[in-house]
Residue frames relative to the residue before (quaternion, step in Angstrom):
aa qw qx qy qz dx dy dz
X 1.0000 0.0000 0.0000 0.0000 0.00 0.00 0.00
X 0.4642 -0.7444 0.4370 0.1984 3.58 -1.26 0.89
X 0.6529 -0.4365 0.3917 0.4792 3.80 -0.69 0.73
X 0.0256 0.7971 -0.5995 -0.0677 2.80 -1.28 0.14
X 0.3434 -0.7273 0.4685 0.3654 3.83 -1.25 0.37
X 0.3083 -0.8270 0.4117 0.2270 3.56 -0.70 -0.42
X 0.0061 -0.8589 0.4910 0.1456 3.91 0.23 0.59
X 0.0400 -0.7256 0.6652 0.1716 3.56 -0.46 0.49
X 0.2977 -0.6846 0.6643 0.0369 3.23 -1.49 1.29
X 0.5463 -0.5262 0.5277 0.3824 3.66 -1.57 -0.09
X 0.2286 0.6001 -0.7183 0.2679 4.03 0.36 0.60
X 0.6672 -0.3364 0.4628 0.4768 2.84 -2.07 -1.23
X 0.2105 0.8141 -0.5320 -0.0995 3.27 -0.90 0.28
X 0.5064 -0.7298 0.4390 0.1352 3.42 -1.28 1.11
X 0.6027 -0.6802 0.3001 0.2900 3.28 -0.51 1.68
X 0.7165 0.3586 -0.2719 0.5330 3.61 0.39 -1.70
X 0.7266 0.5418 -0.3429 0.2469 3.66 0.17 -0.41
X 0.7499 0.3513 -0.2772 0.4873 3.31 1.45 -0.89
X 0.7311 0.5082 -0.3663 0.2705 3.33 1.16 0.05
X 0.2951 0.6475 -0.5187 0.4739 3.07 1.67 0.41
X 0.5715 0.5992 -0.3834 0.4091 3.69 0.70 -1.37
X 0.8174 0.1701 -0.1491 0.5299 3.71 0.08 -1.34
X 0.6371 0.3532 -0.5338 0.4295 3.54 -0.02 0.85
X 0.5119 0.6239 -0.5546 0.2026 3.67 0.64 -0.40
X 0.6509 -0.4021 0.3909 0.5117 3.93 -0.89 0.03
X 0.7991 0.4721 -0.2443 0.2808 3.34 0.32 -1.30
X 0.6989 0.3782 -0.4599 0.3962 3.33 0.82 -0.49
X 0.0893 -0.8660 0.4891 0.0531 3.51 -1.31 0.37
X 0.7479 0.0617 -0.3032 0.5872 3.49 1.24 0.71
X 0.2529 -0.7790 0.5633 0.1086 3.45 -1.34 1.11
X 0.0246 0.7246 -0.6887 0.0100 3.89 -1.42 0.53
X 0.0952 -0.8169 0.5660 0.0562 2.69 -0.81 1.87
X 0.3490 -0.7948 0.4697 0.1608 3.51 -1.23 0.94
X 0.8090 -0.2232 -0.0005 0.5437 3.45 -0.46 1.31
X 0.8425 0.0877 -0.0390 0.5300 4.05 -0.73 -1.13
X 0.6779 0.4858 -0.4220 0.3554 3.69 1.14 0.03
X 0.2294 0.8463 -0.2982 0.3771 3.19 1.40 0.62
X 0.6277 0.6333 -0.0865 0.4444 2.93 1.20 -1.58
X 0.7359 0.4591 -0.1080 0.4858 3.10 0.63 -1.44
X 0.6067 0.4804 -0.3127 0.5507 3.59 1.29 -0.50
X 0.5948 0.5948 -0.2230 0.4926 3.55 1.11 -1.21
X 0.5390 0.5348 -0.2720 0.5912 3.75 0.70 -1.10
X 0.9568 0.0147 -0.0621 0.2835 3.96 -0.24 -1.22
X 0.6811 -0.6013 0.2306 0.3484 3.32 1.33 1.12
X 0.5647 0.5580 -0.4260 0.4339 2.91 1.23 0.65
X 0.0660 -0.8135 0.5520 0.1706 3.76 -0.88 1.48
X 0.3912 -0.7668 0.4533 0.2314 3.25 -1.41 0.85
X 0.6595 -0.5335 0.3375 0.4081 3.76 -1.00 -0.21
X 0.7450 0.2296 0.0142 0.6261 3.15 1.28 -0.98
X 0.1140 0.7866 -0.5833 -0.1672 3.03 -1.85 0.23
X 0.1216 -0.8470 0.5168 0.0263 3.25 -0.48 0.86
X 0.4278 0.6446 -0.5859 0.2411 3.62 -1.17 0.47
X 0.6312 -0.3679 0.5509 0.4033 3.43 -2.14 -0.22
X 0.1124 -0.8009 0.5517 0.2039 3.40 0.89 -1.09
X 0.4855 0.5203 -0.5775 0.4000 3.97 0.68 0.92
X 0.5627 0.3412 -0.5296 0.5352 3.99 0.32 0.85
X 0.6747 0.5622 -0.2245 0.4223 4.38 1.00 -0.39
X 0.3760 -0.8050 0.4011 0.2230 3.70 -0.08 1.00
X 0.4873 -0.7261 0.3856 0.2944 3.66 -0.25 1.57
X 0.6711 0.5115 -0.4059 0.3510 3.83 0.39 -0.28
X 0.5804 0.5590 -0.3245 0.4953 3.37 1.80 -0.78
X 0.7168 0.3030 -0.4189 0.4678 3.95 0.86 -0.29
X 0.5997 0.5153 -0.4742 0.3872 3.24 0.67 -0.16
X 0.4018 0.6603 -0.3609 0.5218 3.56 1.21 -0.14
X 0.7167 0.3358 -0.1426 0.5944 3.88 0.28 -0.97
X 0.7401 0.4969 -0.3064 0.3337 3.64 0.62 -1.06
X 0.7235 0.4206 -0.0456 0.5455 3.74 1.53 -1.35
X 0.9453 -0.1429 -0.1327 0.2616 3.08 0.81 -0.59
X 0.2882 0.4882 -0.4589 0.6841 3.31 1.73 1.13
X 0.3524 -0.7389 0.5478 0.1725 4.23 0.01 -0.44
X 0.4528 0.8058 -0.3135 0.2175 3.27 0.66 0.00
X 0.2123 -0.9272 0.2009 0.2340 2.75 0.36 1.64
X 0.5516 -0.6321 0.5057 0.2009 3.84 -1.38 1.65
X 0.0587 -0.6519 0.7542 0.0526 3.77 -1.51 0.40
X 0.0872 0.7922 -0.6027 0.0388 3.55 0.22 0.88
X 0.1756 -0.8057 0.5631 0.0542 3.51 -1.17 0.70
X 0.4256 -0.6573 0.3902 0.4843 3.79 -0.69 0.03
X 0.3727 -0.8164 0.2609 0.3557 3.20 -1.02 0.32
X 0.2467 0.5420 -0.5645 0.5715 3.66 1.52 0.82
X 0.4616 0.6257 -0.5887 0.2210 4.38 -0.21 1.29
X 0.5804 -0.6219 0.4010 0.3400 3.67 -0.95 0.22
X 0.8212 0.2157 -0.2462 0.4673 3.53 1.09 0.14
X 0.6403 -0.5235 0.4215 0.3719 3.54 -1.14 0.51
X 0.4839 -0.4122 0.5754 0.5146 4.15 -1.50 0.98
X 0.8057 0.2270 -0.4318 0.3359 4.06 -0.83 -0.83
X 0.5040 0.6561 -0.4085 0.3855 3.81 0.39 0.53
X 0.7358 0.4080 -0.1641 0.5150 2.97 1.11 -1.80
X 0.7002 0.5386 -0.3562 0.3045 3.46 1.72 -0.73
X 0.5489 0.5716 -0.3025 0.5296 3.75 1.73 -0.64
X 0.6714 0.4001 -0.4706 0.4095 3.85 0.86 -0.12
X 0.6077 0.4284 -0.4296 0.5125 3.52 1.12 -0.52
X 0.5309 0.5256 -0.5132 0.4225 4.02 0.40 -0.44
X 0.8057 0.3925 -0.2409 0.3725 3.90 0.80 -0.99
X 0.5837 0.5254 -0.3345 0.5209 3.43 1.41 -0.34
X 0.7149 0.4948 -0.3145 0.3810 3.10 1.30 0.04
X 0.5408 -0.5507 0.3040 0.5584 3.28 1.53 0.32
X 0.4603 0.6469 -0.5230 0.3102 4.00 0.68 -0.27
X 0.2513 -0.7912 0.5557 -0.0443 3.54 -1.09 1.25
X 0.6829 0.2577 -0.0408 0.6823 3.47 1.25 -0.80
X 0.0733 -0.8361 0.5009 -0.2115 3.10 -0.06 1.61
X 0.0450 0.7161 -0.6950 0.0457 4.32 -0.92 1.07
X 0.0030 0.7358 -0.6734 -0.0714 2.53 -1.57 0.75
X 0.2965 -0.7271 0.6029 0.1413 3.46 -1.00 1.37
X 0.7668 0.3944 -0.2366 0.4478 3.58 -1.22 0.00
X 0.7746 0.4645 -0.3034 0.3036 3.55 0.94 0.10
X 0.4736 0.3921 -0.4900 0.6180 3.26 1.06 1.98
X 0.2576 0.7385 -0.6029 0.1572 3.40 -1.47 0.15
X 0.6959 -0.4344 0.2995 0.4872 3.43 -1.28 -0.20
X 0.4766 0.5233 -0.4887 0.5100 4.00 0.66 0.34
X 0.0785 -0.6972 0.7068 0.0903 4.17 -0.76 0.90
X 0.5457 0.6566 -0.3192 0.4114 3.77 0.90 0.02
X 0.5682 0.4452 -0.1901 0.6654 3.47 1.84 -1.04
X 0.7431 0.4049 -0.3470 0.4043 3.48 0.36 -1.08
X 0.5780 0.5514 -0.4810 0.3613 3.72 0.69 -0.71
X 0.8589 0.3598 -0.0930 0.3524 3.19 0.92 -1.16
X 0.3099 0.5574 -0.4568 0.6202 3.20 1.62 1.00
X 0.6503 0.4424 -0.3075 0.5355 3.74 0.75 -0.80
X 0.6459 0.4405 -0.3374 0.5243 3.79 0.27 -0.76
X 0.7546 0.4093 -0.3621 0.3632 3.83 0.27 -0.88
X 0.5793 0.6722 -0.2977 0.3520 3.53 1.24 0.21
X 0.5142 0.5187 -0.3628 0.5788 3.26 1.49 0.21
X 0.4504 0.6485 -0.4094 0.4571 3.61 1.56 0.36
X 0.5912 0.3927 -0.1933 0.6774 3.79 1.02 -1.24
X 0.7470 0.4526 -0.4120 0.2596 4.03 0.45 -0.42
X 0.5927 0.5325 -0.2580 0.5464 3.27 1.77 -0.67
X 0.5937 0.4498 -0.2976 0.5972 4.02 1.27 -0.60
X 0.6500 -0.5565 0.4785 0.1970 3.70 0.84 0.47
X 0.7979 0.3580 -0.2776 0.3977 3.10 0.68 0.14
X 0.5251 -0.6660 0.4214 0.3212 3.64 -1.31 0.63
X 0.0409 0.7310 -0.6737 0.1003 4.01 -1.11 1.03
X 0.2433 -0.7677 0.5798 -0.1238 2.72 -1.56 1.65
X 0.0941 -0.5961 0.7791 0.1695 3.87 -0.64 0.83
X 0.3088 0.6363 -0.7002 0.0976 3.43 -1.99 1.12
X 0.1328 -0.6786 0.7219 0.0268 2.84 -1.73 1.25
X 0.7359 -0.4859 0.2236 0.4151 3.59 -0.87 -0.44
X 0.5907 0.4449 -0.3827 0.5538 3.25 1.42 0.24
X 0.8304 0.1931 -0.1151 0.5098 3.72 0.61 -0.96
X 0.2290 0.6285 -0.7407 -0.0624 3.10 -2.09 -0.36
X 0.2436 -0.6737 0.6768 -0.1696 2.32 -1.06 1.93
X 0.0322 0.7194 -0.6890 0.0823 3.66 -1.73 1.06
X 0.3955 -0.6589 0.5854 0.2583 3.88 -1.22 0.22
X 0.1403 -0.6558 0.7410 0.0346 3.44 -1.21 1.20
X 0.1265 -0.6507 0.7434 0.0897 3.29 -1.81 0.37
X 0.8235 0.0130 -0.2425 0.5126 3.82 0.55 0.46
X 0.7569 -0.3134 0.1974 0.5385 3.86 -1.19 -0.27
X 0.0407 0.6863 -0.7234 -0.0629 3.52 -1.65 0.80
X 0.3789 -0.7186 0.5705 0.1204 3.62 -1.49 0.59
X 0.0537 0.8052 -0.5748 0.1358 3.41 0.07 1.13
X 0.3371 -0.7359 0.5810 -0.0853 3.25 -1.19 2.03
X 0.4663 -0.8031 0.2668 0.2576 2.80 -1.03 1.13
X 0.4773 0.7874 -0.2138 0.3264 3.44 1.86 0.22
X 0.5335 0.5018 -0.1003 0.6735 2.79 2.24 -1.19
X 0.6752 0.5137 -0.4169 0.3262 3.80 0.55 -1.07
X 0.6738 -0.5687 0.4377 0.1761 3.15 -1.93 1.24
X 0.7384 -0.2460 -0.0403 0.6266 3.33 0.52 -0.57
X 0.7807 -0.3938 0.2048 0.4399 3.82 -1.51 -0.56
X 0.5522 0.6739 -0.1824 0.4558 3.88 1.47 -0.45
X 0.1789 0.7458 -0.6388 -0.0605 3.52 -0.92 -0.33
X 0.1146 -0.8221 0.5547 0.0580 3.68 -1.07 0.18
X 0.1452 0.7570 -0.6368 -0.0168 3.72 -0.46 0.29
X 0.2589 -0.7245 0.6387 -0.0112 2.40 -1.97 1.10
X 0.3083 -0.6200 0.5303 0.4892 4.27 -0.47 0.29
X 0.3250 -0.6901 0.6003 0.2403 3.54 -1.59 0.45
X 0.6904 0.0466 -0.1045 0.7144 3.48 -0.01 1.44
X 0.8767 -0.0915 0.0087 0.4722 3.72 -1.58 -0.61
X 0.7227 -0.4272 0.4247 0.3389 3.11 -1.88 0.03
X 0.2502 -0.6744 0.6766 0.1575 3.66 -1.60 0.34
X 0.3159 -0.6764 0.6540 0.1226 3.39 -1.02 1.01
X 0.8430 0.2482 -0.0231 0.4766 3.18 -1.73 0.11
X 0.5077 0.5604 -0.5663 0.3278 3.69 0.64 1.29
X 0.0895 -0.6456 0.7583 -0.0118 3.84 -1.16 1.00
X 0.1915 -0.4147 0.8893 0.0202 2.85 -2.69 1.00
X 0.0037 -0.6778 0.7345 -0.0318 3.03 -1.61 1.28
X 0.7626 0.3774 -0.2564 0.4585 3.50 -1.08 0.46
X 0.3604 0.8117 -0.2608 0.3784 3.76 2.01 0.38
X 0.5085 -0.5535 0.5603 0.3481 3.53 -0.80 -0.15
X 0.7080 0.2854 -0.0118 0.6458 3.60 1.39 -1.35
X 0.0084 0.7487 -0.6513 -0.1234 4.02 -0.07 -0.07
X 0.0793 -0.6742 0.7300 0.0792 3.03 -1.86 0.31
X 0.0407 -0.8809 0.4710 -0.0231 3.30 -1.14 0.96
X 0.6408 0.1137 -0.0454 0.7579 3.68 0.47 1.45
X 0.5433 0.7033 -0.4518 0.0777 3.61 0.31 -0.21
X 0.4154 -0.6668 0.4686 0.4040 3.89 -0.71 0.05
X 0.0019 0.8042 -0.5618 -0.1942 4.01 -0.31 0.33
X 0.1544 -0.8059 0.5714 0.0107 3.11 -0.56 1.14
X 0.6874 -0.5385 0.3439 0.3452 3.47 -1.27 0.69
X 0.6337 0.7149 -0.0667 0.2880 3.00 1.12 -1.03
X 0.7866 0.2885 -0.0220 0.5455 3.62 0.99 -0.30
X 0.1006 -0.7967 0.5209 0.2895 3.76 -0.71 0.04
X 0.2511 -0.7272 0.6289 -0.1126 3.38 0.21 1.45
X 0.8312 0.3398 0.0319 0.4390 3.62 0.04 -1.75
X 0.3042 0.7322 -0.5003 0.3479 3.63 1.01 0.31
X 0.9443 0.0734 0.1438 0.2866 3.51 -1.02 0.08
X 0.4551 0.7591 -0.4280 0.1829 3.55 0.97 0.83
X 0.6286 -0.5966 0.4328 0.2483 3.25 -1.23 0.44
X 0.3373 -0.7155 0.4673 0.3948 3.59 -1.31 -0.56
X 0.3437 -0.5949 0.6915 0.2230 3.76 -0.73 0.72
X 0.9427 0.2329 -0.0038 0.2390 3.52 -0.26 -0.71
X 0.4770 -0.4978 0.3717 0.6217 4.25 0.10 -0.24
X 0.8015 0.4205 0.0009 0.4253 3.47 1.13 -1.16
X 0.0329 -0.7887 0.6139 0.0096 3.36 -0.87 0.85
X 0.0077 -0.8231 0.5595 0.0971 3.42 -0.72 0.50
X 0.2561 -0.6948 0.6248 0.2474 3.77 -1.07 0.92
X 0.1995 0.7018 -0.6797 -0.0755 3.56 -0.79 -0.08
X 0.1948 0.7120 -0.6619 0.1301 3.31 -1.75 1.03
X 0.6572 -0.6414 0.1954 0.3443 3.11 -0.76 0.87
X 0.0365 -0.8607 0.3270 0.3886 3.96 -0.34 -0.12
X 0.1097 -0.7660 0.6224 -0.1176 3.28 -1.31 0.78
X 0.6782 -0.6585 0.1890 0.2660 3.25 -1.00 1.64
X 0.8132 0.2888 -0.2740 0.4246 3.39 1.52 0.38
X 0.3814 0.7030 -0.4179 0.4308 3.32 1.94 0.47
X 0.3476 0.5655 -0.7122 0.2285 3.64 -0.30 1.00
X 0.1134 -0.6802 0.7240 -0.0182 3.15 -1.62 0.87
X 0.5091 -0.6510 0.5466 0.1350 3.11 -1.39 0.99
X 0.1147 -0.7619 0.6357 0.0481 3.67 -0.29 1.28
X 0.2259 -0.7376 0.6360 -0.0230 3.79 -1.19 1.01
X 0.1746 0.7245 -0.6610 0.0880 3.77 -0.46 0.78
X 0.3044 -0.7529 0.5449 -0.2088 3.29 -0.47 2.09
X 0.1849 0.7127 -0.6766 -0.0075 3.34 -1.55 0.47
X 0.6224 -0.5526 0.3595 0.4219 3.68 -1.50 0.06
């Protein structure tokens, strides 16, 4: 498995789950984004970065990191044009980071989560691979064919969705449900919830400067 960075945002996030995340070997630099601080702050865990408006984040806790841990602070105002987990995945990519998590970026807000899902075609144009995951999902943008095994696969499910217009000429082989030639449109849930048939699944669809689809790998 490839290094990896780690943003923790202010969603929900589940204790046992994200700290497996930031203790595994692989991951190896962390940026926390405004209220996901806390949660780092709370379990001794310091990050490389912070970034945020910091008006949802108790001022004594950055000044903590800022005075006397050093870590260096990107504070913004909070009247800005982009979300703290935005500003934190552009600094993760200007920083050369390629393998990209993000914790904290689901919860009981569908308004945040859409737009945790939409800001991922940022890290997809920069080349580079980003993940929203909690302990039930993880969720990434593709723009052409990927093979996902069932040995490697997050949970037993998967879902895809088009991001924005329709894709032509998309197939799953190796599926509980196949598709062959099919048109996914935005529009329907055809593609919700499938299963594996096989060790192997394979998406394949053509690419083209607007075929990105949202791939969903889901468990209870």
């Amino acid at each position: 498995m490839d290094k990896y960075t780690v943003i923790v945002s202010g969603g929900t996030i589940e204790e046992e789950f994200a700290l497996h995340v930031l203790n595994d070997e692989h991951m190896e630099f962390v940026i926390a984004a405004d209220s996901g601080l806390m949660f780092l702050y709370e379990h001794h865990v310091e990050p490389d970065y912070i970034v945020g408006d910091f008006d949802s984040t108790p001022e004594e806790m950055v000044s903590y990191y800022k005075e006397q841990v050093n870590v260096p602070i990107r504070q913004f105002d909070p009247v800005k044009d982009f979300s703290d987990t935005e500003i934190a995945l552009r600094l993760a990519l200007s920083l050369g980071r390629k393998k990209i998590l993000i914790l904290g970026g689901t919860g009981s807000r569908i308004d945040h989560i859409w737009s945790n899902v939409q800001i991922l075609k940022i890290a997809l144009d920069a080349g580079a691979e980003a993940f929203l995951v909690d302990a039930h999902n993880r969720i990434r943008l593709i723009e052409h064919g990927i093979t996902l095994r069932r040995e490697e696969a997050f949970g037993p499910y998967f879902s895809v969705f088009p991001l924005g217009t329709t894709v032509e000429y998309f197939s799953i082989k190796g599926a509980k449900y196949p598709l062959t030639d099919h048109t996914l449109t935005p529009y329907d849930s055809l593609c919700v919830s499938n299963e594996y048939a096989e060790d192997e699944v394979e998406i394949t669809f053509p690419k083209t400067l607007s075929s990105i689809v949202v791939l969903m790998e889901t468990r209870d």
